[in-house]
Every structure is written in structure tokens, then in C-alpha cells.
C-alpha positions as CSV (number, residue, x, y, z in Angstrom):
1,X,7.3,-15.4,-33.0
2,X,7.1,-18.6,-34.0
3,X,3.4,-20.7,-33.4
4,X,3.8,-22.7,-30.3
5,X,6.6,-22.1,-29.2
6,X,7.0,-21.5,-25.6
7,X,10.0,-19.2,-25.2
8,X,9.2,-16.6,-27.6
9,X,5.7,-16.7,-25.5
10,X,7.2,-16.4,-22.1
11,X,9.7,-13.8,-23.3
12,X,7.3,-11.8,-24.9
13,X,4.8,-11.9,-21.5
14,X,7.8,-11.1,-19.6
15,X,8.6,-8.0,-21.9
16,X,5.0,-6.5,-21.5
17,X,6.4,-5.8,-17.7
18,X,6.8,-2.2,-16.8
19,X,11.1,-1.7,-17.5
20,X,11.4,-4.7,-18.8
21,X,12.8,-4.8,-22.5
22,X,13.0,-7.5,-25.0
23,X,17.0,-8.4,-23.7
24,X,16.2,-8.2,-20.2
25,X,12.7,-10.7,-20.7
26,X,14.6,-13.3,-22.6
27,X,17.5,-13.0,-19.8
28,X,14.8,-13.9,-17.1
29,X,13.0,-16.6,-19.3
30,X,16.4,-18.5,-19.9
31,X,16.9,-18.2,-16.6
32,X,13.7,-19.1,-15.2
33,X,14.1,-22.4,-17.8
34,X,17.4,-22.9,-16.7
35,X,16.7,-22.9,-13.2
36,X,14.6,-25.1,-10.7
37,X,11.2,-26.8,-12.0
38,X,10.0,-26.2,-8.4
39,X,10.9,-22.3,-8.8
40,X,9.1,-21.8,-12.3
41,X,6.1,-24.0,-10.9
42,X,5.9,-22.0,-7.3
43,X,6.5,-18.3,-9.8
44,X,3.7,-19.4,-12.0
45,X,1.3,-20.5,-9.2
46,X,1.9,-17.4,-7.6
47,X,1.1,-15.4,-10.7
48,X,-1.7,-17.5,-11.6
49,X,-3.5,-16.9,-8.3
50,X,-2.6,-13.5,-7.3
51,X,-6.0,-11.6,-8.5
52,X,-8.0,-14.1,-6.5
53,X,-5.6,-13.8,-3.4
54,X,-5.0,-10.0,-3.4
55,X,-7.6,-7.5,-2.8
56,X,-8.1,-3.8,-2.2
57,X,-7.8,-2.6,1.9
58,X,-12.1,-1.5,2.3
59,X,-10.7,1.7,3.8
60,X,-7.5,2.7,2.3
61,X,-7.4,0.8,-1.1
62,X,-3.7,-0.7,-0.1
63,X,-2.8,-4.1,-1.5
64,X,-3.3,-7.0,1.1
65,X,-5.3,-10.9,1.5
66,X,-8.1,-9.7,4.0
67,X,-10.3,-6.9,3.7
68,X,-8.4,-4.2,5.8
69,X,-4.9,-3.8,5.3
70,X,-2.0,-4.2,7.6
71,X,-1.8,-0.5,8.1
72,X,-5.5,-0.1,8.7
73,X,-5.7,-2.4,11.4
74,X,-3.0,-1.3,13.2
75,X,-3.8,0.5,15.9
76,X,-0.7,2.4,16.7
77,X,-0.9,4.5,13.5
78,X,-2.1,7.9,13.9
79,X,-5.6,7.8,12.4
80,X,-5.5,11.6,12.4
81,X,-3.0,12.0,9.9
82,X,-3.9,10.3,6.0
83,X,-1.4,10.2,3.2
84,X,-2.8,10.6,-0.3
85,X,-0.8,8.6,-3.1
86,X,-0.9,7.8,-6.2
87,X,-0.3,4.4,-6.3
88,X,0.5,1.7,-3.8
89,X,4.5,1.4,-4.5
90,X,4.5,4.9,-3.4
91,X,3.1,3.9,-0.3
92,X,5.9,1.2,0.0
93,X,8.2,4.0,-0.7
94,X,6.9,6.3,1.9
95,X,6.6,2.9,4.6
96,X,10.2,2.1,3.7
97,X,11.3,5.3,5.7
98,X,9.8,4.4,8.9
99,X,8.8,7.5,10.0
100,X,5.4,8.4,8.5
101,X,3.2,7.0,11.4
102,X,-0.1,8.0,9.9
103,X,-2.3,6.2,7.7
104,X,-2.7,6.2,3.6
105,X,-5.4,6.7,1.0
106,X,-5.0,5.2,-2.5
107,X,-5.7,6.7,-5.3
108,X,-4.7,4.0,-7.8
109,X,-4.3,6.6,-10.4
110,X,-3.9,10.2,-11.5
111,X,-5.8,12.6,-13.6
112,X,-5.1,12.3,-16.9
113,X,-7.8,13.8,-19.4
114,X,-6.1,12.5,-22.2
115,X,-6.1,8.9,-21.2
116,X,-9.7,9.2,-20.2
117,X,-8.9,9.3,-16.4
118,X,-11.3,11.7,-14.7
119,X,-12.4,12.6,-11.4
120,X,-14.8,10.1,-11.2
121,X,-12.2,7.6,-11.5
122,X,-10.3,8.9,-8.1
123,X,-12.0,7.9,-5.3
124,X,-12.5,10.6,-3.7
125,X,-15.7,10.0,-1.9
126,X,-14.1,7.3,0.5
127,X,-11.7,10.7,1.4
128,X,-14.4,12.2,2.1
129,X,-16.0,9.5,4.0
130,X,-13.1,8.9,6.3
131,X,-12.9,12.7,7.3
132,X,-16.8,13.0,7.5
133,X,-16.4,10.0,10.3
134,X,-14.1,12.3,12.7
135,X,-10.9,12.5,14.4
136,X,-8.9,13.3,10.6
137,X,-6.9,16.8,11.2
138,X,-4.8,16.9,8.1
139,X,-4.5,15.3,4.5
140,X,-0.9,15.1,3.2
141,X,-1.0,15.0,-0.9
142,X,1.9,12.8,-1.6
143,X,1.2,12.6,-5.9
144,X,4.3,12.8,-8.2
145,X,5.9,16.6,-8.6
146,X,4.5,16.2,-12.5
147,X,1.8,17.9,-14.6
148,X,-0.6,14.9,-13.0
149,X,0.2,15.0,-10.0
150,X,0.2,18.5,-9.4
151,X,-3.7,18.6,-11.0
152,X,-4.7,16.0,-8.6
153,X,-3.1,17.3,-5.7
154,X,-5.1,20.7,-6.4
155,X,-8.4,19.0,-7.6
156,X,-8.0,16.8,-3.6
157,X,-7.4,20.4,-2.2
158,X,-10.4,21.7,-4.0
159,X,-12.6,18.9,-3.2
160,X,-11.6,19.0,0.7
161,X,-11.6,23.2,0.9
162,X,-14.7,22.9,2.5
163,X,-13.9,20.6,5.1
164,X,-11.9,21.7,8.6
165,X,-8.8,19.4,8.1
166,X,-5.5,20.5,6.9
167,X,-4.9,19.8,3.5
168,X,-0.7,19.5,2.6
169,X,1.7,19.0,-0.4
170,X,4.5,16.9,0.0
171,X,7.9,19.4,-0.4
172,X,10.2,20.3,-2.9
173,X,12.9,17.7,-2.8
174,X,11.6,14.9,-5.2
175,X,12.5,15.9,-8.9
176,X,9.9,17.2,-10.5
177,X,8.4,14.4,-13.2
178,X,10.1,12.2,-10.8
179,X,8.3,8.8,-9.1
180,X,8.4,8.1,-5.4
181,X,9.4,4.4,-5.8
182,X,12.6,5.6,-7.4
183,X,13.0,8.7,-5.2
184,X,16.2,7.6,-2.7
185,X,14.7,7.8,1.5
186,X,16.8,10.9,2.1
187,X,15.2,13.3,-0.3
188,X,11.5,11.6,-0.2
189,X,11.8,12.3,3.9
190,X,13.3,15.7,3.7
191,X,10.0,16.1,1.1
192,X,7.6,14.5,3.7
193,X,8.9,16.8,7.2
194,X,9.0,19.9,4.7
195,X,5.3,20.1,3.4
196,X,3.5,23.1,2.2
197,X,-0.1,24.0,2.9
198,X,-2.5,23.9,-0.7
199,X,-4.9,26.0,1.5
């Protein structure tokens, strides 16, 4: 990259993203520069500001701009039924189907030993917090059908044994090693209706 020079930085941001190659970063930078002034000013301000004008839901840990999520304040969802992800475009995924009337728990992450991810990085405890303040009759583990995921969902199981609520796994249906976000609605719904007890 050459000093100063403002494509090669922009393109090499943009290639940091998740999917996003070298090719496919310098297609969206020439287009960005190509495009609208307004546009790359109103994409920049929005990046620039979105740490201070996101936060984490106080109950759920959903992405939203007040303290309790859309979801969480909502009070037709069914506040006896949580859904345990990984990550919050799972949750997207999961809300994209329209049928899942319950509510979510966010684990923003997995268990992952090797990448120094621990159970004390899942939190667990708010879980445990919502179930210990009543009316929660089952916990639906809806973590990735991979080596991760499956730990988790048996370490969640584990840590809830002792409780009275109904702890379920997700179904057979979504590929195993496969994400929910990329998981098409029919197979990720047929996984939801047909979960299994880890009891």
C-alpha cells in the first residue's frame, strides 16, 4: 500500500469485513468514490457513530439504541419461552420467520477453549437470572449444529439441570457446521417446531 493514499486504505478496511475479499473491497470502495458525496458522507457518519449509538438490550443482550430491546419490551411475546443464540444475526434469522413468538438470550459468543473463550465469557448468569425471576417454562438452545455449538448447548443444559424449566435443542435440519444467518427459513423452522429435549 502506498503511504497516504486513500484508496488502498479504504479498500484495505473494507477487506477486513467478514466475506469480504480484496476484489470485492476495492469493488465497493470504487463504488462508494464513484458514487454520491452525500452517500459516502451519511455511510461514514453512520459508521463513525454506531458504538456510541448502539448498545446491548439490559435483559436479552440484542442490538438496539435504548436499554431494552424491541423484543424485550414488547409485550405480546411470550415471556415463558427464551431462545438461546449465539449471536445476534441468528436472532435476525430466527425473527425473519415470524413464527418464534418468544423472547431471546444472547450469548455473543461460543465456547471455544482454544481461542480463550470460556464459560465465564457466556453470560450465563443473566439466564439464570431471568429463570430465577419466574414465569420461564422452557429454554430453546438455538447454537450452530458444530463442535461449539454443540459444547455450549450441553454446558447451558448442564448449567440449567437444576432448575424446573425445559431445557431444548434446536432440530436436525440445519447442516451441521452450518450458520443460522445462511440457513434458508424452511429448514431453520422445520429445526425450530422439531426440537429435542437435552434433559
Amino acid at each position: 500500500m502506498a503511504p497516504n493514499d486513500p484508496i488502498a486504505t479504504l479498500i484495505a478496511l473494507l477487506s477486513r469485513l467478514p466475506g469480504v475479499g480484496e476484489r470485492t473491497a476495492a469493488r465497493l470502495a470504487f463504488h462508494v468514490l464513484e458514487g454520491d458525496a452525500q452517500y459516502a458522507q451519511s455511510l461514514g457518519k453512520a459508521l463513525s457513530t454506531i458504538h456510541d449509538d448502539v448498545t446491548r438490550c439490559e435483559v436479552c443482550g440484542n442490538y438496539g439504541a435504548e436499554l431494552r430491546c424491541a423484543i424485550c419490551k414488547d409485550p405480546r411475546r411470550d415471556e415463558s419461552i427464551i431462545c438461546v443464540v449465539a449471536k445476534v444475526p441468528d436472532l435476525i434469522a430466527l425473527e425473519a420467520l415470524g413464527s418464534f413468538r418468544g423472547r431471546y438470550h444472547v450469548l455473543h459468543g461460543l465456547l471455544a477453549p482454544l481461542d480463550g473463550i470460556g464459560p465465564d465469557q457466556l453470560p450465563l448468569d443473566a439466564l439464570e437470572r431471568r429463570i430465577r425471576e419466574g414465569g420461564v417454562r422452557e429454554i430453546i438452545v438455538a447454537t450452530p449444529l458444530n463442535v461449539e455449538g454443540e459444547a455450549t448447548a450441553l454446558y447451558v443444559a448442564d448449567t440449567l439441570s437444576s432448575s424446573s424449566v425445559r431445557v431444548s435443542r434446536i432440530a436436525a435440519g440445519v447442516p451441521h457446521g452450518g450458520e443460522l444467518e445462511f440457513t434458508d427459513q424452511v429448514t431453520l423452522g422445520r429445526a425450530l417446531e422439531d426440537r429435542r429435549s437435552l434433559q
